[in-house]
ZAMARGU-4260 file (C-alpha; in steps of 0.2 Angstrom, whole numbers, plus 5000, padded with zeros to 4 digits):
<rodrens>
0) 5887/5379/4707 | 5904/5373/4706 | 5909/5355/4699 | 5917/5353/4716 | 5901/5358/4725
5) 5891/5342/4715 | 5883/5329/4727 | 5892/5314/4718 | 5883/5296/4719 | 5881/5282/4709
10) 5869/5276/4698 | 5852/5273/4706 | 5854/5279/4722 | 5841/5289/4731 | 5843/5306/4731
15) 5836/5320/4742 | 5833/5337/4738 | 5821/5352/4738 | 5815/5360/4724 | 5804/5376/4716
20) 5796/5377/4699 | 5787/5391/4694 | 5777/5390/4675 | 5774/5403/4665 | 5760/5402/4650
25) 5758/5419/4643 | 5769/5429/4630 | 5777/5440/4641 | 5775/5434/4657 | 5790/5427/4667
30) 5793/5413/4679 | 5805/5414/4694 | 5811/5399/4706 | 5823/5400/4718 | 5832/5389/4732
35) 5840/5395/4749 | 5848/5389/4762 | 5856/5393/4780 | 5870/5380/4790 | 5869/5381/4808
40) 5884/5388/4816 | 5891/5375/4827 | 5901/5367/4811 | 5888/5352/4812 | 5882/5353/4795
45) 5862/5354/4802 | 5854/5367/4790 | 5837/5376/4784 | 5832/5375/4767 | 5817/5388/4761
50) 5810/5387/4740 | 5798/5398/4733 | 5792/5402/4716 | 5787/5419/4709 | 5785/5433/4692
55) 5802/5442/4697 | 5817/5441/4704 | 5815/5452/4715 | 5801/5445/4724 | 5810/5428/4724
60) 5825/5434/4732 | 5815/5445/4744 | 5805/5428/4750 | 5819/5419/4751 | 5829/5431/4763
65) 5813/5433/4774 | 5810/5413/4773 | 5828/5410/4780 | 5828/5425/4791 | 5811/5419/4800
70) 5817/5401/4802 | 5833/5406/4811 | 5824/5418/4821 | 5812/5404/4828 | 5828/5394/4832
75) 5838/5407/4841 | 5846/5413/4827 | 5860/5398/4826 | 5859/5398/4806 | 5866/5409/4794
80) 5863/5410/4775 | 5874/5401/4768 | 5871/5401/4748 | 5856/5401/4738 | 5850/5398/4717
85) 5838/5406/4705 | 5834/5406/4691 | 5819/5411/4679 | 5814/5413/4660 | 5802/5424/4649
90) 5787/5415/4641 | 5789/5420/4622 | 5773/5410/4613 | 5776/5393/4622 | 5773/5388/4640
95) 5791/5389/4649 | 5794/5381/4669 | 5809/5388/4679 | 5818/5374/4689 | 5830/5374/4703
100) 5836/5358/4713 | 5848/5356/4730 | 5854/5343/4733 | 5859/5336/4751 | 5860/5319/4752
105) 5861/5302/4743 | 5860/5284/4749 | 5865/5269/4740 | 5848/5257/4739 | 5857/5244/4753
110) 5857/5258/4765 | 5839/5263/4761 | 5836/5243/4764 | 5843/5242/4780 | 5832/5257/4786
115) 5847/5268/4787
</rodrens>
């Protein structure tokens, strides 16, 4: 992701996001998480996120095209992908967890206060 693309917020604001982790505990096995999502095409900004976890890329990728491509279906086909993130590792001795977090939206604590 670019620097530019960064959800910027202050200190100790709320933060919403979706998120996959996958884990990985045997020497040679690998774990594989990935984010995707779709923006509707009206310019609104309303989108689809899909996560899902797995041992390859492949597979990851696979479900995450099929996840989006599903969810835009059930909605008349208004969203189209739009960008997506994974990642994954090889587990040489130790355990290792592949992580991947979107960010969409932040709010300050007073607006979380006022119930907005």
């Amino acid at each position: 992701m670019d620097a530019e693309d960064a959800l910027v917020g202050e200190h100790g604001d709320a933060l919403y996001c979706v998120y996959a982790e996958a884990h990985a505990s045997l020497p040679g096995h690998e774990a594989w998480a990935g984010v995707a999502w779709s923006l509707r095409d009206d310019g609104s900004g309303a989108g689809l996120f899909v996560e899902h976890e797995g041992p390859s890329h492949e597979q990851v990728a696979t479900d995450l095209i099929h996840s989006l491509e599903d969810l835009s279906a059930s909605r008349g086909g208004i969203y189209h992908p739009s960008g997506r993130l994974i990642t994954g590792i090889t587990c040489d001795s130790l355990p290792v967890c592949a992580v991947v977090v979107a960010t969409f939206r932040r709010a300050g604590w007073e607006a979380i206060a006022d119930g907005h």
